[in-house]
DRENKE-528537 format. One record per residue: residue in one letter; x, y, z of N, C-alpha, C in turn. Coordinates in steps of 0.001 Angstrom, whole numbers, padded with zeros to 6 digits, always signed. Each point is the difference from the previous one (the first is absolute). Example, Ala and Ser with C-alpha at 12.3 -4.5 7.8 and 13.67 -1.06 7.14 Angstrom:
A+013190-005690+007800-000890+001190+000000+000900+001200+000000S-000350+001050-000720+000820+001190+000060-000770+001090+000730
# end
This chain:
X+000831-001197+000000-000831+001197+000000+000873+001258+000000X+001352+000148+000764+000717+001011+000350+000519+000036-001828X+000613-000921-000384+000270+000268-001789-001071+000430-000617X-001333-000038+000394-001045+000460-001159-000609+001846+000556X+000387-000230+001055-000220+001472+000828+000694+001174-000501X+001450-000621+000325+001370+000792-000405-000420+000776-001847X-000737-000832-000786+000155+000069-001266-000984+000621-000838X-001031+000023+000690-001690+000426-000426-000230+001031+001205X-000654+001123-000625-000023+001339+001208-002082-000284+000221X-000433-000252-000824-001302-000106+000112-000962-001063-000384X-000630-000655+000847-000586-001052+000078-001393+000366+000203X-000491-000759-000844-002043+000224+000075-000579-001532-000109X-001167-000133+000046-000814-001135-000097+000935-001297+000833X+000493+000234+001039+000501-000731+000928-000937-000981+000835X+000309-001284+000370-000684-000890+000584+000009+000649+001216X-001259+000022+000974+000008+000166+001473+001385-000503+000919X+000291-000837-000282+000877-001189+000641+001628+000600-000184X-000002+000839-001397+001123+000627-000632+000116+001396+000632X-000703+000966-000020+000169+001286+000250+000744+000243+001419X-000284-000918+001444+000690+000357+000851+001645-000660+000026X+000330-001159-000768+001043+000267-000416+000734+000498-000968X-000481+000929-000967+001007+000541-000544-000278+001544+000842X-000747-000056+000233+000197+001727+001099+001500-000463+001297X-000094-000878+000689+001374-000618+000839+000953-000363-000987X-000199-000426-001127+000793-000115-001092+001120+001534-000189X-000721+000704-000634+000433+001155+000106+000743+001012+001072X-000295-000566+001275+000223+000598+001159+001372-000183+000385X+000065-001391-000045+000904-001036+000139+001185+000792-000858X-000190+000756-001218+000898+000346-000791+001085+001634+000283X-001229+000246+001287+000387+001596+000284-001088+001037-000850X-000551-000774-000953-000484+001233-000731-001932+000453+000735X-000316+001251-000497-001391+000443+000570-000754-000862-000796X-001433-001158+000888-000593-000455-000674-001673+000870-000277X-000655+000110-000485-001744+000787-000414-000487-001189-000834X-000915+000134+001149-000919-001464-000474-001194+000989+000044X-001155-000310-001260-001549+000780-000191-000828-001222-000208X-001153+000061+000833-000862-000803+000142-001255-000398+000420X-001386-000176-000276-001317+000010+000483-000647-001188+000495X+000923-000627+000285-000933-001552+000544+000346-000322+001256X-000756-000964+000893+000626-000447+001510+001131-000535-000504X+000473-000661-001809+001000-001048+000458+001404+001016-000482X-000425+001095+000159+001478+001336-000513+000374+000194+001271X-000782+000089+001105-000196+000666+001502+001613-000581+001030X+000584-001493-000290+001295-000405+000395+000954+000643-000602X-000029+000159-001405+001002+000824-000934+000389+001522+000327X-001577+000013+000124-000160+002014+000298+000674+000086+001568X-000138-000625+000383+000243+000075+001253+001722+000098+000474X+000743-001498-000764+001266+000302+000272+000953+001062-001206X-001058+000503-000991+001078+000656-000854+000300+001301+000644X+001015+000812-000521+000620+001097+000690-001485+001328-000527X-000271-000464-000809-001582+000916-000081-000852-000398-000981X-000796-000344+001185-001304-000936-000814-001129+001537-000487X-000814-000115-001099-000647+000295-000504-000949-000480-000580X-001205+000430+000783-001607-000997-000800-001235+001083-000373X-000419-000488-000572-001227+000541-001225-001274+000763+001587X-000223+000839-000545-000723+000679+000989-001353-000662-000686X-000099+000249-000869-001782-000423-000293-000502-001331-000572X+001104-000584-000735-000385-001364-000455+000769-000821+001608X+000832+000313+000517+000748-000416+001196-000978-000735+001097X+000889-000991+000922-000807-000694+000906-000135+000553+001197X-000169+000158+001253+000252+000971+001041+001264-001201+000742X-000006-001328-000423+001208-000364+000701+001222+000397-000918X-000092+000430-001453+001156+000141-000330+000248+001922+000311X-000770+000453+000276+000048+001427+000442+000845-000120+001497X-000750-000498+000797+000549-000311+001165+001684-000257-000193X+000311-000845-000683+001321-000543-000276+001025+000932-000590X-001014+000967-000655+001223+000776-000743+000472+001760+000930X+001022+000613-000510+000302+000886+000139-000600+001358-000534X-000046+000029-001276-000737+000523-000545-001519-000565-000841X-000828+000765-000092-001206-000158-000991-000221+000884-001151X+000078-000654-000815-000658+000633-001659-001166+000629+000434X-000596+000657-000090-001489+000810+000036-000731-000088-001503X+001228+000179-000498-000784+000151-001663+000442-001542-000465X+000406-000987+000511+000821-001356-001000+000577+000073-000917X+000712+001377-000230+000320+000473-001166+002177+000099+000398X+000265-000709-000851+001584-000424+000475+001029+001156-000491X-000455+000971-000464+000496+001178-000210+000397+000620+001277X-001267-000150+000784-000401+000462+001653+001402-000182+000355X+000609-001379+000143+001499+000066+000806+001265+000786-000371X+000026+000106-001448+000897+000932-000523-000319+001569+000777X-001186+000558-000474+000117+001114+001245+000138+000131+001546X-000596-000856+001092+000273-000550+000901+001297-000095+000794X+001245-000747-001508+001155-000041+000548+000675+001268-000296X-000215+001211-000746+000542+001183-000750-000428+000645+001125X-000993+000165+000701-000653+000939+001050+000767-000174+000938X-000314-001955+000987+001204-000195+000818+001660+000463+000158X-000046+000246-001388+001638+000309+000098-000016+001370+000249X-000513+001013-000303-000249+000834+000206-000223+000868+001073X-000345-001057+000861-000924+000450+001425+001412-000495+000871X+000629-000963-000393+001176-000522+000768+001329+001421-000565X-000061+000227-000707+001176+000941-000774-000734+001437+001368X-001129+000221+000035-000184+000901+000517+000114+000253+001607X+000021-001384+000486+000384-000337+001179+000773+000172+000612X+000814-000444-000738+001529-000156+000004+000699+001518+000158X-000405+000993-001510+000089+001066+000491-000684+001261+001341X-001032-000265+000156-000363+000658+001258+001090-000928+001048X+000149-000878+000402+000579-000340+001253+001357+000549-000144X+000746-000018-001014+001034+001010+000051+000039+001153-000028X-001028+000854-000333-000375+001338+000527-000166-000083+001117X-000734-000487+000748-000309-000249+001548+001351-000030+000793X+000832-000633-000410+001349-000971+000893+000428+001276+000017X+000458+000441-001037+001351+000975-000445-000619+001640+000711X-001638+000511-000416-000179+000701+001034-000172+000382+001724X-000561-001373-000015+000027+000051+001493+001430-000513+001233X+000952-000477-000738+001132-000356+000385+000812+001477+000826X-000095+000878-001234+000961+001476+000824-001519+000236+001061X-000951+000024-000055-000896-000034+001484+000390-000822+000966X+000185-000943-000154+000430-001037+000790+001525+000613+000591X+000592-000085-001157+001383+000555+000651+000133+001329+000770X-000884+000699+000033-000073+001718+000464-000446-000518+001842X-000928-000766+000174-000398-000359+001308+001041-000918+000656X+000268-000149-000551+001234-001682+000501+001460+000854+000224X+000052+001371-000728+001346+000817+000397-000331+000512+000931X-001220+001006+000027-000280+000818+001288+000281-001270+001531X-000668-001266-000255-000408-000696+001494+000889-000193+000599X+001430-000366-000753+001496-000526+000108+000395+001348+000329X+000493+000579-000876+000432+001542+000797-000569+000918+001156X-001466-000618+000149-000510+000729+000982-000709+001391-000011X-000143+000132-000733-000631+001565-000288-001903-000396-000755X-000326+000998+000518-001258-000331+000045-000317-000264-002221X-001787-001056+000359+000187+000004-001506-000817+001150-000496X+000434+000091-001364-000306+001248-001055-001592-000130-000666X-000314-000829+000566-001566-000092-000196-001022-000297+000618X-000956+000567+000534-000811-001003+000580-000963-001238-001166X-000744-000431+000553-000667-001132-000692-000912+000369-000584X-000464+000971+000563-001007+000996-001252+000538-000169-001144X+001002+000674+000409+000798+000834-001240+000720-000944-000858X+000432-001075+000632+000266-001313-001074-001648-000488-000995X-000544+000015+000731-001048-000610-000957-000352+000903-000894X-000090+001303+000382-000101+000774-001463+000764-000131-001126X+001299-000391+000379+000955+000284-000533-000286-001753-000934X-000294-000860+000476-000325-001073-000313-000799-000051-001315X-001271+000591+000497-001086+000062-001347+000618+000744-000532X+000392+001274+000089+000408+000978-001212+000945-000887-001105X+001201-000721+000763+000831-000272-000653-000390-001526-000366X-000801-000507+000174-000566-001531-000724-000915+000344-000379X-001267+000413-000146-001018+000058-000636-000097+000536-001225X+000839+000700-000770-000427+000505-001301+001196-001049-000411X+000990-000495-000129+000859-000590-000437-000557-001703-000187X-000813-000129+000892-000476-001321+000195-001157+000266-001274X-000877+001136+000460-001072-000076-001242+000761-000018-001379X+000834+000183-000337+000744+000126-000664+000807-001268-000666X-000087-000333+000764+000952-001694-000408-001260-000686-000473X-000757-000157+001122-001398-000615-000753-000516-000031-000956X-000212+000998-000738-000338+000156-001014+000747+000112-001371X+001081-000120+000102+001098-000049-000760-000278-001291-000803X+000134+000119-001161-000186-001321-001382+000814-000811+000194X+000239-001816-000262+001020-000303-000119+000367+000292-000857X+001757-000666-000085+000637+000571-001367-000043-000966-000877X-000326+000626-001347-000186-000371-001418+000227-001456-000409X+001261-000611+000833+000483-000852-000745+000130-001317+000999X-001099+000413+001321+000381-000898+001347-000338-001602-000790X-000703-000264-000763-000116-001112+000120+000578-001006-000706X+000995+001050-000981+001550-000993-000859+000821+000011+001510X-000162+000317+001027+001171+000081+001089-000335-001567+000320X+001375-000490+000852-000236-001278+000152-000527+000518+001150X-000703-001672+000418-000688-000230+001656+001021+000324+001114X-000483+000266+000847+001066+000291+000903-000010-001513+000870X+001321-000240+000605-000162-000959+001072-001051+000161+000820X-000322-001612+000737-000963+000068+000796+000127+000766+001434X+001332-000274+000173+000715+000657+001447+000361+000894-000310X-000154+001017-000699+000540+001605-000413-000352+000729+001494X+000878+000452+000251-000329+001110+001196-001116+001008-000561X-000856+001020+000928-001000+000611-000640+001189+001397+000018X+001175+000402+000387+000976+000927+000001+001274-000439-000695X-000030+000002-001403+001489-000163-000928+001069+001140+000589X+001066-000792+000420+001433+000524-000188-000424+001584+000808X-001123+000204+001738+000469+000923-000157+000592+000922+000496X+000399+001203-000819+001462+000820+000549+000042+000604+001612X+000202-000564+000639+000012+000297+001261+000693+000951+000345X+001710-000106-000276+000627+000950-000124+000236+001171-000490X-000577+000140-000998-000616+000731-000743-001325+001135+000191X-001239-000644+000810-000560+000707+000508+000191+000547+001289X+001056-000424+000724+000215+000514+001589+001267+000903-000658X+000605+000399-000686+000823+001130-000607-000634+001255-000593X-000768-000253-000699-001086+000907-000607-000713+000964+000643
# end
């Protein structure tokens, strides 16, 4: 099975009996398996693939149950946008939390000098939280709404264990 896995990227009209091993088939190989499916006997498959996907309206409610995502429309286009959005929403993530880190770090560091040196701190807590929304809230609305980029979905997949913070500059933002 691992030679016929390795060699064929897409498999359809699969025996019940077949689909949950070539989804472990595949797994077995390192690579992401997506199994799509509307019957109780997809519901083992959907279940162990890395993202199961079943038919919202022709679909069974045990293979709904089983899956990760649902088609609404059964329309297999649906996942192509789905995964373009996801990436998107993860790209955007990624960037707000490094806005977050890198701004609130010299905050962090401004209270953590005063406590050690001893001198009273330069803000009260009011005055941090203003300072909070002012300085996250339009930047955040901002990220949000931001498009992905053009070409996210020729990008390869990212690892499964990707940190949600790439490479970041630590040193870099406590200099700044």
């Amino acid at each position: 099975m691992d030679k016929l896995t390795g060699s064929v990227r897409v498999f359809a009209r699969a025996k019940p009996e077949d689909k949950l091993e070539i989804v472990k088939s595949i797994q077995r190989q390192g690579q992401v398996a997506a199994m799509t499916g509307d019957g109780v006997n997809d519901a083992p498959a959907l279940n162990q693939a890395d993202i199961g996907v079943a038919m919202g309206i022709q679909g069974t409610e045990v293979a709904k149950g089983a899956s990760d995502m649902i088609l609404t429309d059964d329309n297999f286009c649906s996942i192509v946008a789905a995964v373009e959005k996801g990436r998107a929403i993860y790209a955007g993530i990624q960037k707000f939390v490094a806005f977050i880190m890198s701004v609130h770090i010299a905050e962090v560091m401004q209270i953590f000098i005063c406590i050690v040196v001893g001198i009273p701190v330069m803000r009260t807590p009011l005055q941090i939280l203003f300072l909070i929304l002012v300085t996250d809230l339009p930047p955040s609305i901002a990220l949000g709404v931001e498009p992905g980029e053009a070409n996210i979905l020729k990008m390869r997949p990212r690892p499964k264990d990707e940190p949600i913070v790439l490479n970041w500059p630590l040193g870099d933002t406590l200099w700044s």
